[in-house]
PAZAPA-4460 file (N, C-alpha, C; in steps of 0.05 Angstrom, whole numbers, plus 32768, in hexadecimal, padded with zeros to 4 digits):
% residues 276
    n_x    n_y    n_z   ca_x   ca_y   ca_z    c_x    c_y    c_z   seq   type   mol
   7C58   81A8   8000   7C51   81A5   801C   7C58   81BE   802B     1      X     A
   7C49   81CF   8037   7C49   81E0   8049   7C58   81D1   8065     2      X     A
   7C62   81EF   8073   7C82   81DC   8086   7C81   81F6   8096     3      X     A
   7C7F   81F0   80B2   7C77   8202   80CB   7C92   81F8   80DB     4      X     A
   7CA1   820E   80F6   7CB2   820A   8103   7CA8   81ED   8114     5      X     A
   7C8E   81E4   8113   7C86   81CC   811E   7C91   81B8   810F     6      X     A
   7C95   81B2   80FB   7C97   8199   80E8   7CB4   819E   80DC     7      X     A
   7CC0   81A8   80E5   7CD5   81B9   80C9   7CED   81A1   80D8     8      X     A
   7CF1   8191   80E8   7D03   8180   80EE   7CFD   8168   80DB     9      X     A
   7CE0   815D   80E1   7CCF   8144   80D7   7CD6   8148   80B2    10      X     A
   7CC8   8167   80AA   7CBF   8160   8090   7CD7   8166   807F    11      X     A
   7CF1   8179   808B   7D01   817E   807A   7D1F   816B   8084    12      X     A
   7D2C   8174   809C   7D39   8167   80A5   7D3C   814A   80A9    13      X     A
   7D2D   813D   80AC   7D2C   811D   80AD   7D22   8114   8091    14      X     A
   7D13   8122   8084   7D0F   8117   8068   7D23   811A   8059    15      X     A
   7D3C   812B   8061   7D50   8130   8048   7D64   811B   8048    16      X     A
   7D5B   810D   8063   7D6E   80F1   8061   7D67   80E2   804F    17      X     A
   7D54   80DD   803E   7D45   80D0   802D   7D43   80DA   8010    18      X     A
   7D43   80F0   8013   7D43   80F9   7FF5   7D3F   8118   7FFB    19      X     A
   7D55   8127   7FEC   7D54   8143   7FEA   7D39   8150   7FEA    20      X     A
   7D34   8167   8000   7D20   8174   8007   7D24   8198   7FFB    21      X     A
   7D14   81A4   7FEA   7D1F   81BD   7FE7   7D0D   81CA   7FED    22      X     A
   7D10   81E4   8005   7D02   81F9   800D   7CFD   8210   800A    23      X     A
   7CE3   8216   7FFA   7CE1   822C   7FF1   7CD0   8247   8008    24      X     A
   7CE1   8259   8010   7CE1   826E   801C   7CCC   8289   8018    25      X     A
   7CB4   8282   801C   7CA0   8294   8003   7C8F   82A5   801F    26      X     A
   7C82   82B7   801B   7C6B   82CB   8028   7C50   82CF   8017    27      X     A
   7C3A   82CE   8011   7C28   82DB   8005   7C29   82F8   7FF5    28      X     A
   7C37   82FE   8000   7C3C   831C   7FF1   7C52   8326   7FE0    29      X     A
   7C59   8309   7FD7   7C7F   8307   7FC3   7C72   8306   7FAB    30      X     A
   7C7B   8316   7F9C   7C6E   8312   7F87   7C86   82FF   7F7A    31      X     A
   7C95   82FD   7F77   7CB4   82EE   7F6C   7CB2   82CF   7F79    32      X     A
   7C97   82D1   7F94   7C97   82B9   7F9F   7C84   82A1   7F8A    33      X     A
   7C66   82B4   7F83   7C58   82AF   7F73   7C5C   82A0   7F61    34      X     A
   7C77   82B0   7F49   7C81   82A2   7F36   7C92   828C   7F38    35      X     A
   7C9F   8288   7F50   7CB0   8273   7F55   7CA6   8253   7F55    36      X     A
   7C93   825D   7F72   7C82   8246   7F7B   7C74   8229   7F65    37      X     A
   7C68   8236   7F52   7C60   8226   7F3C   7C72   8217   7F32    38      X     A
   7C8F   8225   7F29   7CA6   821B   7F20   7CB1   81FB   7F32    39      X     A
   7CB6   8201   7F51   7CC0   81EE   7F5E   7CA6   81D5   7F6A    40      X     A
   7C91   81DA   7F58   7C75   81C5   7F64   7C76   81C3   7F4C    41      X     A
   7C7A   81C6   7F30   7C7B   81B3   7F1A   7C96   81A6   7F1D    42      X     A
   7CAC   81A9   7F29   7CC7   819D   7F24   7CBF   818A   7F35    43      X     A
   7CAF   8198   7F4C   7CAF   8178   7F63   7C9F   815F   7F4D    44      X     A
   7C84   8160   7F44   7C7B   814F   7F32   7C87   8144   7F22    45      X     A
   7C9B   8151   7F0D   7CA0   814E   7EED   7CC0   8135   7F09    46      X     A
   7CCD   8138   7F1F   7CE7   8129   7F2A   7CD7   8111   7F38    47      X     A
   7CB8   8110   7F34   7CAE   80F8   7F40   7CBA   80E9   7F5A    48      X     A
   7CB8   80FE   7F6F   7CC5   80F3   7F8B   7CDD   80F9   7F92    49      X     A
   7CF2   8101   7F7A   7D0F   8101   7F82   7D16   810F   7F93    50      X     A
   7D09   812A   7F8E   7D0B   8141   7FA2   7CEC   8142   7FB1    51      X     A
   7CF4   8151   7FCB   7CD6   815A   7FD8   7CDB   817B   7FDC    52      X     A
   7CBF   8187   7FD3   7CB7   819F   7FD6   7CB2   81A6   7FFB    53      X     A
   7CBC   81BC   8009   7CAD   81C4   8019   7CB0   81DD   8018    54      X     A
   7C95   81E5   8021   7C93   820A   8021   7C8E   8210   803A    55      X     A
   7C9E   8226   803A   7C9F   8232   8058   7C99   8258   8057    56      X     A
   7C82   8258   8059   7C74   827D   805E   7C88   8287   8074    57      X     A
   7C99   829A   8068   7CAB   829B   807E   7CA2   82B9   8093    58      X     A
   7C86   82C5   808A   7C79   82D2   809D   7C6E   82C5   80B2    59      X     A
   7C65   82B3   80B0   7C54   82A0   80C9   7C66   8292   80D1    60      X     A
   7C8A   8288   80BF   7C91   827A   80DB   7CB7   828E   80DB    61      X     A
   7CB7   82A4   80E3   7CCD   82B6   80E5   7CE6   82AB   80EA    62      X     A
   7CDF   8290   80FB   7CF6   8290   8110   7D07   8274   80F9    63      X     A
   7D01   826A   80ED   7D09   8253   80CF   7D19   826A   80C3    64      X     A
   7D08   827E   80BA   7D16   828E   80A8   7D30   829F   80B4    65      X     A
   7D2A   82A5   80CF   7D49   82B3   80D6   7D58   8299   80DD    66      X     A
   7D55   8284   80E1   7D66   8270   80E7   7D74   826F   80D1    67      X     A
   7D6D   8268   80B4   7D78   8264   809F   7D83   827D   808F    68      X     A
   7D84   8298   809C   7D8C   82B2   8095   7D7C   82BB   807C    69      X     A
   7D65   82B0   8072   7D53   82B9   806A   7D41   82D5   806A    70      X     A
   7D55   82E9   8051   7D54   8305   8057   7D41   8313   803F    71      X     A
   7D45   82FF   8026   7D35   82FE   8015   7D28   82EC   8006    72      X     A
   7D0E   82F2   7FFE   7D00   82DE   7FEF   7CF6   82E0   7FDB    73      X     A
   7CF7   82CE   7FC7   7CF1   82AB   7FCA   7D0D   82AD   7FCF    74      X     A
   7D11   8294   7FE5   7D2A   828B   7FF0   7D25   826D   7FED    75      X     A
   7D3D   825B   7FDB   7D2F   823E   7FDB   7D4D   823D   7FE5    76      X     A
   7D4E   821E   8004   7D60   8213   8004   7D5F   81F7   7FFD    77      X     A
   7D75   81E6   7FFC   7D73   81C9   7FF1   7D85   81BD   8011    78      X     A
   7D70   81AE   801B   7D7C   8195   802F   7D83   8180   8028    79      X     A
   7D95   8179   802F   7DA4   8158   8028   7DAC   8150   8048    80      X     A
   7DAD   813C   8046   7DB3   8128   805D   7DB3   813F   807B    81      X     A
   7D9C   814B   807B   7D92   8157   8097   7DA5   8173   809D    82      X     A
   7DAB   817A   8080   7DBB   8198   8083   7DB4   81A9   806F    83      X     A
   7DB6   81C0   8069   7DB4   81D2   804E   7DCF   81C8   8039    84      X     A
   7DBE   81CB   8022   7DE0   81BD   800C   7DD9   81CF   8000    85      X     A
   7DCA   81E4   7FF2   7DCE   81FF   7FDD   7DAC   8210   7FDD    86      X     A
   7DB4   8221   7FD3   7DA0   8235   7FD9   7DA5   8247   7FC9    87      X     A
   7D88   8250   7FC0   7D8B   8269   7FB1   7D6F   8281   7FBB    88      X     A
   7D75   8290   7FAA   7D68   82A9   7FAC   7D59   82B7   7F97    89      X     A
   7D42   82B7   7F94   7D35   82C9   7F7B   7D22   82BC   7F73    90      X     A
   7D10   82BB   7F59   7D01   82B1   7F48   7D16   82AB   7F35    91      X     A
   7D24   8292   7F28   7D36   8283   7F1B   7D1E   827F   7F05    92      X     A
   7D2E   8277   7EEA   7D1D   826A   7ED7   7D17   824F   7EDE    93      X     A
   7D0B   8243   7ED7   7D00   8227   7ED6   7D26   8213   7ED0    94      X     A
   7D2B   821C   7EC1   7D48   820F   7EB5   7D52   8211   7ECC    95      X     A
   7D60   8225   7EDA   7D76   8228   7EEA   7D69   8222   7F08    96      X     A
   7D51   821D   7F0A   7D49   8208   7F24   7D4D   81F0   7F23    97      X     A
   7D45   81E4   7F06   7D45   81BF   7F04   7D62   81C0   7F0A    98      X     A
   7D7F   81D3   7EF7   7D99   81CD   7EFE   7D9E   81CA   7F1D    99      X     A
   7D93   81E1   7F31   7D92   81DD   7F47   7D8B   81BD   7F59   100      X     A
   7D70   81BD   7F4F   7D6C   81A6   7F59   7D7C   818D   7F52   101      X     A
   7D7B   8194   7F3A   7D96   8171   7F31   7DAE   8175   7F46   102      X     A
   7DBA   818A   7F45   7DCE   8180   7F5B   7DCA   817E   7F79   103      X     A
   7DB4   817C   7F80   7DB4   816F   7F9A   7DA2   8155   7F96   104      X     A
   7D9D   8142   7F82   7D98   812E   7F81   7DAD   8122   7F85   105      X     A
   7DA6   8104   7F8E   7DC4   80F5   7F91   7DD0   80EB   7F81   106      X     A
   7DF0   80EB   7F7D   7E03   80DF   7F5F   7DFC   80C2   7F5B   107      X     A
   7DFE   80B8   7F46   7E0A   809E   7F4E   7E0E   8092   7F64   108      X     A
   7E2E   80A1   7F70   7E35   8091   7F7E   7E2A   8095   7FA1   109      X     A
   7E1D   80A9   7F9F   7E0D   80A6   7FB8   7DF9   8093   7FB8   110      X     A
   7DEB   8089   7F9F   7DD6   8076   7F9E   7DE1   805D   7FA3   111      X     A
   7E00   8054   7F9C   7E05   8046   7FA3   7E08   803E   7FC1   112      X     A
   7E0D   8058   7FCD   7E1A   8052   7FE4   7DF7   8050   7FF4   113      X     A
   7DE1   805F   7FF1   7DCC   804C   8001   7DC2   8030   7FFC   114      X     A
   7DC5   8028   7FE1   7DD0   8010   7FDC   7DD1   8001   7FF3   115      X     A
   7DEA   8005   7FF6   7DF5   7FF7   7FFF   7DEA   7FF4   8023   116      X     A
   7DED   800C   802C   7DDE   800A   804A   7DC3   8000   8048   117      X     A
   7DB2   7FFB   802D   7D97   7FE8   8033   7DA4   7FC9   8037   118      X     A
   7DB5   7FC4   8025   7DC8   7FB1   8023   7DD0   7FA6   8042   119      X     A
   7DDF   7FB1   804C   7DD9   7FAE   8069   7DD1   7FAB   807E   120      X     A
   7DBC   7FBD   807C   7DA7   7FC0   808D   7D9D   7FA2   8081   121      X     A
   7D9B   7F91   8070   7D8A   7F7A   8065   7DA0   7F63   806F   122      X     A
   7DB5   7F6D   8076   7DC2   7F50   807F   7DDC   7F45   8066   123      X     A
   7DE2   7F5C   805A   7DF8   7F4B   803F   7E04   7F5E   8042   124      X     A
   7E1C   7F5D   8050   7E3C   7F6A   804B   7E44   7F66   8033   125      X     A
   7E47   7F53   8028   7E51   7F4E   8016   7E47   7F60   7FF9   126      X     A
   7E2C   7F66   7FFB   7E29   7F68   7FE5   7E20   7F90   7FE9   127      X     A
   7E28   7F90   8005   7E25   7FB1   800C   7E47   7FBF   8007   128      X     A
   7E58   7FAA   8014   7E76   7FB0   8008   7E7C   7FB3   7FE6   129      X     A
   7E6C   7FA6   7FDC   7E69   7FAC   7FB2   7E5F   7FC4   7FB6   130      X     A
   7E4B   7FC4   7FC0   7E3A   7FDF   7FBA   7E4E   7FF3   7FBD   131      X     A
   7E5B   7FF7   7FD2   7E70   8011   7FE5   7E83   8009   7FCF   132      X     A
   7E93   7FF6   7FC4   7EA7   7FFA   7FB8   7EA0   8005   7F96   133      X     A
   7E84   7FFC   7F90   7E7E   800C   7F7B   7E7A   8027   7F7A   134      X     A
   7E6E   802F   7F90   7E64   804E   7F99   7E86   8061   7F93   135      X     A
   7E9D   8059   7F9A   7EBD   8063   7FA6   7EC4   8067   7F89   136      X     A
   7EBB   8051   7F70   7EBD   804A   7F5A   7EB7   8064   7F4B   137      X     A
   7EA3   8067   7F4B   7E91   807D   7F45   7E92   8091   7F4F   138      X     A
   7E9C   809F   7F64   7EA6   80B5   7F6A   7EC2   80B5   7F83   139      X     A
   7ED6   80B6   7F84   7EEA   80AF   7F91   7EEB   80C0   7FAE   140      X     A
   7EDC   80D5   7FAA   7ED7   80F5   7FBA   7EC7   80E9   7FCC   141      X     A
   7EBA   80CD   7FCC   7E9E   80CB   7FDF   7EAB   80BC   7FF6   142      X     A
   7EB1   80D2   8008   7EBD   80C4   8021   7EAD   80BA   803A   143      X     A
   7E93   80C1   802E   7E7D   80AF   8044   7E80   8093   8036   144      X     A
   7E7E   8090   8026   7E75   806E   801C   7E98   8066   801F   145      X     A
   7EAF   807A   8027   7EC1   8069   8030   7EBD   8061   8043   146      X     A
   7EBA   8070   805E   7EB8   806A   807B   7E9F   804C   8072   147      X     A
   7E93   8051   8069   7E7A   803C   8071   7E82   801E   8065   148      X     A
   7E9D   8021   804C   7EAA   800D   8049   7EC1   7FFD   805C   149      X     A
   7EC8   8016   8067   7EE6   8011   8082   7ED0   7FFD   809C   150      X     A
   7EB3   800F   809A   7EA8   8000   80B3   7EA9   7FE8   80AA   151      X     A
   7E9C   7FDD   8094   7E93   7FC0   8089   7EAE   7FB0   8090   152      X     A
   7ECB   7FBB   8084   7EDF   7FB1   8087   7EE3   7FAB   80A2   153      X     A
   7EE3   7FB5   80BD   7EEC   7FB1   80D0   7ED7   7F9C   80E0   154      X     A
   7EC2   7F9C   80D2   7EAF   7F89   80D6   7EB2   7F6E   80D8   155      X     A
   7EC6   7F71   80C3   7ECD   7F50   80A6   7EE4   7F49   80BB   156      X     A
   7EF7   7F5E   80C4   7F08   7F52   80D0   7F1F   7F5F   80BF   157      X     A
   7F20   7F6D   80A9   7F32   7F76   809B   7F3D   7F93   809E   158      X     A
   7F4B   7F97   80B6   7F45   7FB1   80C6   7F62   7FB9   80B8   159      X     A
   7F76   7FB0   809E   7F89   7FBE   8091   7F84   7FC8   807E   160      X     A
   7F69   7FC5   806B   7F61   7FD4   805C   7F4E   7FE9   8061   161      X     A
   7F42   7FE3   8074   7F32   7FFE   8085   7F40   800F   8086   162      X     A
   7F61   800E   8091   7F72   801D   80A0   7F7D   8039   8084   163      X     A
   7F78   801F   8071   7F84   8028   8055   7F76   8043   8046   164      X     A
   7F56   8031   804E   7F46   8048   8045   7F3E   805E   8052   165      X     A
   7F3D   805A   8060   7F42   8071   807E   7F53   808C   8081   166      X     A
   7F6F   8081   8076   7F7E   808C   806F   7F79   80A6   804E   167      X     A
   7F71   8098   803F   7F5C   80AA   8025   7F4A   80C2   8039   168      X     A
   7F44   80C2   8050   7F2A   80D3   8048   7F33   80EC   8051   169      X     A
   7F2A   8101   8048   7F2C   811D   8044   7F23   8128   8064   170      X     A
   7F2F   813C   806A   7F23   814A   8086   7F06   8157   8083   171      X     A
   7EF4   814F   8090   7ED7   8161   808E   7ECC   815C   80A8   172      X     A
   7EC6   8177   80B2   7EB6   8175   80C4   7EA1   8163   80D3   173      X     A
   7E8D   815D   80BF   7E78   814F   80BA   7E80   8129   80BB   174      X     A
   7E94   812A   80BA   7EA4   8108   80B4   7EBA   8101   80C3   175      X     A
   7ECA   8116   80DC   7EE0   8111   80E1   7ED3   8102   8106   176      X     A
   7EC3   8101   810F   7EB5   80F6   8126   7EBA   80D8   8121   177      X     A
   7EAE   80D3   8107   7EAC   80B5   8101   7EC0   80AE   80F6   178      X     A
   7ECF   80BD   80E7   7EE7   80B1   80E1   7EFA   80AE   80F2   179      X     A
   7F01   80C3   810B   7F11   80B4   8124   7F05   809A   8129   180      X     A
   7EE9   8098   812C   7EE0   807A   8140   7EE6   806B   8131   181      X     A
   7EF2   8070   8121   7EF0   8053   80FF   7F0E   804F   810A   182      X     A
   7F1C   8064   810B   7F3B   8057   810C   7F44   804E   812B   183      X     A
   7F2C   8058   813F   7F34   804B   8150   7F26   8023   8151   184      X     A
   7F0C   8023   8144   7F0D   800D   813D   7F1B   7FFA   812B   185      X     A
   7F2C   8008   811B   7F3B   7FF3   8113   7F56   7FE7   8120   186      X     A
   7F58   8001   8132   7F74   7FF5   8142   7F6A   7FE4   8155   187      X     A
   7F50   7FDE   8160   7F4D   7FD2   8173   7F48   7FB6   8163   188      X     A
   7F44   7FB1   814F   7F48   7F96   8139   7F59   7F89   8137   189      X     A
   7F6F   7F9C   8148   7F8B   7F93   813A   7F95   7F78   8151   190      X     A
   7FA3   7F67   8148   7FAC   7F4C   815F   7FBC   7F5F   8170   191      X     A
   7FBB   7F49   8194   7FBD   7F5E   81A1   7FC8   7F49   81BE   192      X     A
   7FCA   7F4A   81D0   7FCD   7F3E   81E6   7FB1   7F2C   81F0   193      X     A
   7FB4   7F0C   81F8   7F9C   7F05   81FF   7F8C   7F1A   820D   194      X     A
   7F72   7F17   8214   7F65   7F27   8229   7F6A   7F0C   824D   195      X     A
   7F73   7EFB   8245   7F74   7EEE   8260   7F93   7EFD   8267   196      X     A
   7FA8   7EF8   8259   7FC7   7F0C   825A   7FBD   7F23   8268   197      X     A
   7FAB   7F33   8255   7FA1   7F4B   8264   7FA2   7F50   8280   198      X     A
   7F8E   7F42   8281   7F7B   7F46   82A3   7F90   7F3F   82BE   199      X     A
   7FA3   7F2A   82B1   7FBC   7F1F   82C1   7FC6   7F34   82CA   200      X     A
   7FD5   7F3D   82AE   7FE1   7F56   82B2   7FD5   7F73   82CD   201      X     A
   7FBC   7F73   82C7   7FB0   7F89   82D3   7FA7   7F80   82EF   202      X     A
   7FAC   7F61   82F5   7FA0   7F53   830C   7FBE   7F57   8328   203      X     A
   7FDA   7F5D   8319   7FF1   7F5F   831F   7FFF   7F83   8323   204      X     A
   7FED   7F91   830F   7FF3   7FAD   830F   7FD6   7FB8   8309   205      X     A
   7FC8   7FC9   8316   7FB0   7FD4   8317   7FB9   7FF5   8305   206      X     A
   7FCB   7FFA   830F   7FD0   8010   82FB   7FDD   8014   82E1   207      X     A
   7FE3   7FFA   82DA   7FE6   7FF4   82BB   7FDB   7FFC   82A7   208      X     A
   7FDF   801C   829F   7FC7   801A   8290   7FC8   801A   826B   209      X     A
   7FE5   800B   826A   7FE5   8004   8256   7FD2   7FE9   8251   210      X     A
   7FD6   7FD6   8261   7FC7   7FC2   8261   7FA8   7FC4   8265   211      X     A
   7F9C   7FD7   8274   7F7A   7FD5   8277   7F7C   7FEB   825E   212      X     A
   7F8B   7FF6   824F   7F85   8005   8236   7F7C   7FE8   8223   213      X     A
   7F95   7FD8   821F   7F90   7FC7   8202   7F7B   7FB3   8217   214      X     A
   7F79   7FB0   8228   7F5F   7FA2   8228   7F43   7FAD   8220   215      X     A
   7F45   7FCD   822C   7F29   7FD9   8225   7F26   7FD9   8203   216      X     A
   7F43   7FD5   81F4   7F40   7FD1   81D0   7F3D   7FBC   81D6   217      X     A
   7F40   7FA2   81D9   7F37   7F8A   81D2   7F1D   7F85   81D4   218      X     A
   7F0F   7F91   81F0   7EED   7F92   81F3   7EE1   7FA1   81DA   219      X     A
   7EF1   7FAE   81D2   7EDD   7FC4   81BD   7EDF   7FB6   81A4   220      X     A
   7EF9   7FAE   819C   7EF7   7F9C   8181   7EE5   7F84   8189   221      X     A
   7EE0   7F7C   819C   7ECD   7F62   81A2   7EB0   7F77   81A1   222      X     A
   7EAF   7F8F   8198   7E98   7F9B   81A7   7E82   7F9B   81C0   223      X     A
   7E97   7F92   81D4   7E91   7F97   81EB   7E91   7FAC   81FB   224      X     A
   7E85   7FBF   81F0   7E88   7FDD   81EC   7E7F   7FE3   820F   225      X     A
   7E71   7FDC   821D   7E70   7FE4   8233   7E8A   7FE5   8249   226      X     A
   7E92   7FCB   8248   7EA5   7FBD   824E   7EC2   7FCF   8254   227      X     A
   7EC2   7FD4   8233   7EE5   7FE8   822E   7ED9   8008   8238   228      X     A
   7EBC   800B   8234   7EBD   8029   8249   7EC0   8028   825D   229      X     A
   7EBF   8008   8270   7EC9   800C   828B   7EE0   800E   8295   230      X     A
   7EF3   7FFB   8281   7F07   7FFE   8287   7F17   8019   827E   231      X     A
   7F12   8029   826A   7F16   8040   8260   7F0F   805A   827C   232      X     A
   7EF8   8056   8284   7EF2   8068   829C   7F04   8065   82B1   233      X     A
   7F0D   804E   82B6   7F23   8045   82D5   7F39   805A   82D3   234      X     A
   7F42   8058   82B0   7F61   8064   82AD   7F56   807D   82B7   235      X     A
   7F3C   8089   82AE   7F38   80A2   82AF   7F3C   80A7   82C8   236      X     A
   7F29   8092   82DE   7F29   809D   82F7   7F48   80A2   8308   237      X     A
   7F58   808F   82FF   7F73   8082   8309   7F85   809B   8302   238      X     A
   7F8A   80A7   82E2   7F9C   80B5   82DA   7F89   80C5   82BC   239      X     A
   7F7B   80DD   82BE   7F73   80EE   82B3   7F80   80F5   829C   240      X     A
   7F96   80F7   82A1   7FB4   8107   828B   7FBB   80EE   8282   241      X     A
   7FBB   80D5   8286   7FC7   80BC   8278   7FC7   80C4   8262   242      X     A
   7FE2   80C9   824B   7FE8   80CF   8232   7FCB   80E4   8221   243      X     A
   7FD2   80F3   8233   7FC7   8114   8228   7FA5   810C   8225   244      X     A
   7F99   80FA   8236   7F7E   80F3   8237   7F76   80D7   8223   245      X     A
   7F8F   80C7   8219   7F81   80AB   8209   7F6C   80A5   8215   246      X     A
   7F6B   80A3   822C   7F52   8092   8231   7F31   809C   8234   247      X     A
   7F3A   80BB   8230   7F1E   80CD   8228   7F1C   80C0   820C   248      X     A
   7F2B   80C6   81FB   7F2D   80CA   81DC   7F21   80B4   81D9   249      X     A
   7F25   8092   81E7   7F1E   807B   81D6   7EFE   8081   81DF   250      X     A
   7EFF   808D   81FE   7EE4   8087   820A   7ECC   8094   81EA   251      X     A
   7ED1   80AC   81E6   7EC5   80B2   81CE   7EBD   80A1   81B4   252      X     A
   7EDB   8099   81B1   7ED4   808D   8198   7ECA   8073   8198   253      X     A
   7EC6   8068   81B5   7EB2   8051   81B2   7E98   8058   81BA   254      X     A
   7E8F   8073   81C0   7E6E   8078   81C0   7E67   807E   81A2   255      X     A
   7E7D   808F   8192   7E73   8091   8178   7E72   8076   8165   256      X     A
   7E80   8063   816A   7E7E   8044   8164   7E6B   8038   8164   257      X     A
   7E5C   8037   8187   7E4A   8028   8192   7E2F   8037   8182   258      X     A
   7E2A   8056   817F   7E1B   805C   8177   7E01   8061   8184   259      X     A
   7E04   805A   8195   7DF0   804A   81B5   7DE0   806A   81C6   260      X     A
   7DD2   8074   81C0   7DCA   808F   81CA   7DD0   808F   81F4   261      X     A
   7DC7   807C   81F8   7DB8   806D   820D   7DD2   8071   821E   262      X     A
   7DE5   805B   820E   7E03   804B   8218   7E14   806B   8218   263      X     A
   7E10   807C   8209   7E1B   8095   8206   7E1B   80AF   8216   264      X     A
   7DFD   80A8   8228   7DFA   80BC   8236   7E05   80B9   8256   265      X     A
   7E04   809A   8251   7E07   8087   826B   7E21   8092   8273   266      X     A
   7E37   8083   8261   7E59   8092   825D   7E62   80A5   825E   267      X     A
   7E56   80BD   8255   7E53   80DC   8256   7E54   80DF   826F   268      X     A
   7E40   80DB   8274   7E39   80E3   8293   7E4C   80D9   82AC   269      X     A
   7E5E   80B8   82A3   7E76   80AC   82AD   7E85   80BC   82B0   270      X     A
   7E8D   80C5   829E   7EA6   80D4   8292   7EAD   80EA   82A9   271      X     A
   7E9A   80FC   82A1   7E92   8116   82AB   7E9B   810D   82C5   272      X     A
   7E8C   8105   82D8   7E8E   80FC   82ED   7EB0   80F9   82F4   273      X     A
   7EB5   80EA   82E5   7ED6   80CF   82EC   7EEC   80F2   82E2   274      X     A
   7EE1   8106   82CA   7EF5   811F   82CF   7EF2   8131   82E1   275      X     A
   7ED5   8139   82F0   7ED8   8152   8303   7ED0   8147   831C   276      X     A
***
């Protein structure tokens, strides 16, 4: 499939959520491109779907190719889950492309772990939590199909082994956003003061903000996610510095929770407001 700076979100980036996309970097006048091209349009056939081919003339679209530092060609990169995962450079033999390509197909235990999110997405925890615990089975390193097991757990109500597994996962850029919101949802799981105690409390002292804190966790473990941003925003408006910004920090980690684009921009924009 030919791939223009028009489509290059659609055909490479959103498709690599689905199945590894590899982009081959070619001009009309490569001769090294010539020989390549054939190579990675019989691998696309002979992998029947696994991988997708896209070609990108990187004379007609310049601005792809300096994005991706694309200095020489044939330049093939491999997308996975809406990022570059490896890349090479040259006319490769036929052999040392298929090796290429095998490793950006998915392991095992990544198959398990979409598994399991169809599993979910269909309505069975139960049998998407096998899936995730088989996926961990099969590779112990796969700290997405942990988080996606900690979520299931705090789901169930079992927010001590979330906490557990939570604890396992490795620092990475790419995973440490959701893994705060994970441990702030599990503390908000945790037993806690009624919410009627609460409101007493805050009906008697308005600047309590220990108390409109564990209430705004009790709304969020109820996922009443609007709810605990309001009360989260008051502290803000009330006391800014309240313990070095908690109540920024939760405000976050319940938009990355909620997930809510909408609810996110809404709060943002709260925020902003309630700091300057």
């Amino acid at each position: 499939m030919d791939v223009t700076t028009a489509t290059f979100e659609r055909e490479v980036l959103e498709a690599s959520h689905a199945a590894p996309v590899v982009v081959d970097f070619w001009a009309p006048w490569c001769g090294p491109c010539r020989a390549l091209t054939p190579v990675l349009e019989k691998l696309e056939l002979d992998y029947g779907g696994r991988f997708k081919l896209a070609k990108i003339n990187s004379d007609e679209n310049p601005d792809l190719a300096a994005a991706f530092a694309v200095r020489s060609i044939p330049s093939v990169i491999g997308f996975a889950n809406g990022r570059p995962a490896a890349q090479f450079i040259g006319a490769l033999p036929e052999s040392q492309v298929r090796a290429f390509i095998d490793k950006l197909l998915p392991s095992p235990s990544e198959l398990e772990r979409a598994r399991a999110a169809a599993l979910r997405e269909a309505g069975d925890p139960a049998g998407a939590g096998a899936a995730l615990r088989k996926a961990l089975e099969l590779d112990r390193a796969n700290d997405p199909a942990r988080l996606d097991l900690a979520a299931l757990l705090i789901d169930a109500g079992q927010s001590e082994e979330a906490e557990r597994l939570l604890a396992e996962v490795r620092p990475d850029a790419h995973l440490d956003a959701r893994l705060e919101a994970l441990r702030a949802a599990a503390s908000f799981a945790r037993p806690g003061a009624a919410e009627s105690e609460l409101k007493a409390r805050l009906e008697a002292d308005q600047a309590d903000h220990d108390s409109r804190l564990a209430l705004a966790q009790r709304y969020a473990g109820d996922k009443r996610y609007r709810e605990a941003l309001d009360e989260l925003l008051e502290i803000v408006r009330r006391d800014k510095t309240w313990r070095d910004g908690e109540a920024r920090r939760q405000i976050l980690n319940i938009l990355n929770l909620a997930a809510d684009q909408s609810l996110a921009s809404e709060y943002r924009r709260k925020l902003a407001s309630a700091i300057y």
